[in-house]
C-alpha positions as CSV (number, residue, x, y, z in Angstrom):
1,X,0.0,0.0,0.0
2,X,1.2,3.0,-1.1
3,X,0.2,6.1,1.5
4,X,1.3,9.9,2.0
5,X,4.8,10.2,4.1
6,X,3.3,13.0,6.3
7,X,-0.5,14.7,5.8
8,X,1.5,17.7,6.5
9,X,4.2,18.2,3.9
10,X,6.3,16.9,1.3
11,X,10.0,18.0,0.3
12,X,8.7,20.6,-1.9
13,X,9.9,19.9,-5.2
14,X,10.8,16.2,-5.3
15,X,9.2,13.2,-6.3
16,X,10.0,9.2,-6.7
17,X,8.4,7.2,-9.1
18,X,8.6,3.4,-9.3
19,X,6.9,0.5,-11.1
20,X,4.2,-1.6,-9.3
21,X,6.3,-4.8,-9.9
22,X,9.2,-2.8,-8.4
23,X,7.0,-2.1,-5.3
24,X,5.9,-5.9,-5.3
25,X,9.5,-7.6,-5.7
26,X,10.6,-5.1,-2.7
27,X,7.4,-6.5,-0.5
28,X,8.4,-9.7,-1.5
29,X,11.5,-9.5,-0.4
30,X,10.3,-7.9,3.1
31,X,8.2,-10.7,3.7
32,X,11.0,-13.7,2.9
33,X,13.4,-11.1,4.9
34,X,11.2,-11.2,8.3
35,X,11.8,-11.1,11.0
36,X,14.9,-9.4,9.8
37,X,15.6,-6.1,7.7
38,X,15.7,-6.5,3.8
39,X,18.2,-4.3,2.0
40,X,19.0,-3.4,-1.5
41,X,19.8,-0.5,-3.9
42,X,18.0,2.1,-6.0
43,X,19.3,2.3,-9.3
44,X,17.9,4.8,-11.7
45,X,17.9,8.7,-12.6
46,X,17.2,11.6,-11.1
47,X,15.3,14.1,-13.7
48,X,15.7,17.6,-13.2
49,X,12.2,19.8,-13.5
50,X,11.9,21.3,-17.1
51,X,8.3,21.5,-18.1
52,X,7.5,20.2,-14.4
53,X,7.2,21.9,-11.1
54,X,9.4,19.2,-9.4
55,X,12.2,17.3,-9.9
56,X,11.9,13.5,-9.4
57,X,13.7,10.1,-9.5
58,X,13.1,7.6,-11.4
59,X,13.7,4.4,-10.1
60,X,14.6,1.7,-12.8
61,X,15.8,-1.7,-11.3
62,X,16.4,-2.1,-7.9
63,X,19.2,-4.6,-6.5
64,X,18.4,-6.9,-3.1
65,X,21.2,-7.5,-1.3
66,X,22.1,-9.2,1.5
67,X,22.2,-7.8,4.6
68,X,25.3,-8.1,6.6
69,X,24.5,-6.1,9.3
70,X,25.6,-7.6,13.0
71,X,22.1,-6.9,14.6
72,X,19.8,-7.8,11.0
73,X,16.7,-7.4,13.4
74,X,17.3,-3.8,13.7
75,X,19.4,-2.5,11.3
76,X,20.7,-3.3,8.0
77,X,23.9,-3.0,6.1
78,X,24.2,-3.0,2.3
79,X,26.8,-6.2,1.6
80,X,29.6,-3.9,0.8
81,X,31.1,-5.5,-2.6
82,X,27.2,-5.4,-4.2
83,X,27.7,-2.0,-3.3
84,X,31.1,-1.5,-5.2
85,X,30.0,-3.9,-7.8
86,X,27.3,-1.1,-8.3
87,X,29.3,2.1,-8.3
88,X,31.7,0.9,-10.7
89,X,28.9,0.1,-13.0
90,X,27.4,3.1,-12.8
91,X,30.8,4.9,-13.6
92,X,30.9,2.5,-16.9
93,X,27.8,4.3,-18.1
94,X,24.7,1.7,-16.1
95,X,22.6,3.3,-13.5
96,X,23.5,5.9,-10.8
97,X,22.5,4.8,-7.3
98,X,19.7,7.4,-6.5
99,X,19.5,5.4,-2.8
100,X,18.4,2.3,-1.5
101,X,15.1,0.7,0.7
102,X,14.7,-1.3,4.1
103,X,12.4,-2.9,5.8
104,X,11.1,-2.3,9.6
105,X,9.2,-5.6,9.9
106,X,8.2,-4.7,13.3
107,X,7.4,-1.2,12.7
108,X,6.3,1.7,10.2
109,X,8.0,2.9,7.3
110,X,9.0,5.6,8.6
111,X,13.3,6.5,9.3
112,X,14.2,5.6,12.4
113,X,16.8,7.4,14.9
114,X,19.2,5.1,14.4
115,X,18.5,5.3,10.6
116,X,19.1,9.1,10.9
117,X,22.6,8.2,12.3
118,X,23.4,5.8,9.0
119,X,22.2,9.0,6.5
120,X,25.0,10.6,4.8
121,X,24.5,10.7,1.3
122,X,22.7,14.1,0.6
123,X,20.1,14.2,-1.7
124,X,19.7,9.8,-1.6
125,X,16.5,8.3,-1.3
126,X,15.3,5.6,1.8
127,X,12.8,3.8,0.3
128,X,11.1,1.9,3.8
129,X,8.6,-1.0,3.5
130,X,6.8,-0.4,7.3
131,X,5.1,-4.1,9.0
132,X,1.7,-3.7,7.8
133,X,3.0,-3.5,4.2
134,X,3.0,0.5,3.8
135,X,5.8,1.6,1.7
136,X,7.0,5.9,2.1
137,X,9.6,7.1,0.3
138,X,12.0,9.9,2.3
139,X,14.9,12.1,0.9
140,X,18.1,12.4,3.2
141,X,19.0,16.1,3.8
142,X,20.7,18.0,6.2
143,X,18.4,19.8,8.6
144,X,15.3,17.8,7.7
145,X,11.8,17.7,9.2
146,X,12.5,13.9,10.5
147,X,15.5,13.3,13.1
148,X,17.2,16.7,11.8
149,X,18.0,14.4,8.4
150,X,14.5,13.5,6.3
151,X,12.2,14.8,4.3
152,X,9.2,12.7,2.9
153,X,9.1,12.9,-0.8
154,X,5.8,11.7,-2.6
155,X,6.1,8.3,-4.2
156,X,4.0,7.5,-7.5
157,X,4.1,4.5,-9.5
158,X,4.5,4.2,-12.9
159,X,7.5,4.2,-15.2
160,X,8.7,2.5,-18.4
161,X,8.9,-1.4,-18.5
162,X,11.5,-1.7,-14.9
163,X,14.4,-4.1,-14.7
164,X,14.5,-6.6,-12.4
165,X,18.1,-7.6,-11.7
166,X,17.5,-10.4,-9.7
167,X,15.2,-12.0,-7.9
168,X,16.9,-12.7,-4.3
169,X,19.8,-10.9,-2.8
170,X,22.9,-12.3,-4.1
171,X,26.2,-12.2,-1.8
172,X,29.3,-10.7,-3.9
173,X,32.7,-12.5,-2.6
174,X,35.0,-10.9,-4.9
175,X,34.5,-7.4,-5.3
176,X,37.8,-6.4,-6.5
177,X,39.1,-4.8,-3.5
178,X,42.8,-5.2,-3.5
């Protein structure tokens, strides 16, 4: 179920749309992933407003992942060589990592504290699938509404034919890393 971040406000001027079989392969994975948090990255672009009142992101294919984090029932951690796997496609011309999604299976899909403490990446986008099968989509910015770091963006669904680059989180052992 897709629902409004905040009845209050949106971060004026930004939008994330996303397929419904995107949506449905990252509930899927929430629901395999549970107890536990799910993990995985948001590949697409971000389109600057031209003829629009709002920039958005487009979100393209996403990538599950596996997550390594020591405490999986209340955090998550991106498997780190899926994540340099990613970046060094996407500086051979593939998809920029506009952010990535989680899962609180216990709780709402809203950023958590401790979430607010993992943000750095200005401008990325935490997609969050909440317990009851909400998804929200948040922006992370400095001095946000949310924990001093978020914003809630308005997610819409729709977008040309997605990608689905796999179906289950795949561990990478050899990442390159010398």
């Amino acid at each position: 179920m897709l629902v409004s971040p905040s009845a209050t406000s949106y971060y004026l001027g930004m939008a994330v749309r996303i397929s419904r079989p995107l949506l449905d392969a990252i509930h899927a994975q929430a629901s395999a992933a549970a107890p536990h948090e799910c993990c995985g990255l948001l590949l697409g672009r971000e389109i600057p407003a031209e003829s629009t009142v709002a920039n958005f992101a487009r979100v393209s294919e996403i990538r599950p992942a596996i997550n390594v984090a020591a405490d999986p029932l209340h955090r998550f951690e991106v498997d780190p060589a899926l994540l340099i796997a990613t970046y060094r496609e996407a500086r051979a011309g593939g998809l920029d990592i506009i952010g990535h999604y989680h899962s609180h299976p216990a709780g709402e899909a809203v950023p958590s504290a401790v979430d607010a403490e993992m943000a750095r990446a200005e401008g990325e986008i935490w997609l969050l699938a909440g317990g009851d099968g909400t998804l929200r989509a948040w922006r992370a910015r400095r001095g946000g509404t949310l924990h001093g770091r978020f914003e809630p963006v308005e997610l819409m669904t729709g977008s040309p034919q997605p990608l689905l680059a796999r179906a289950v989180p795949e561990r990478h052992e050899d990442a390159g890393i010398a």
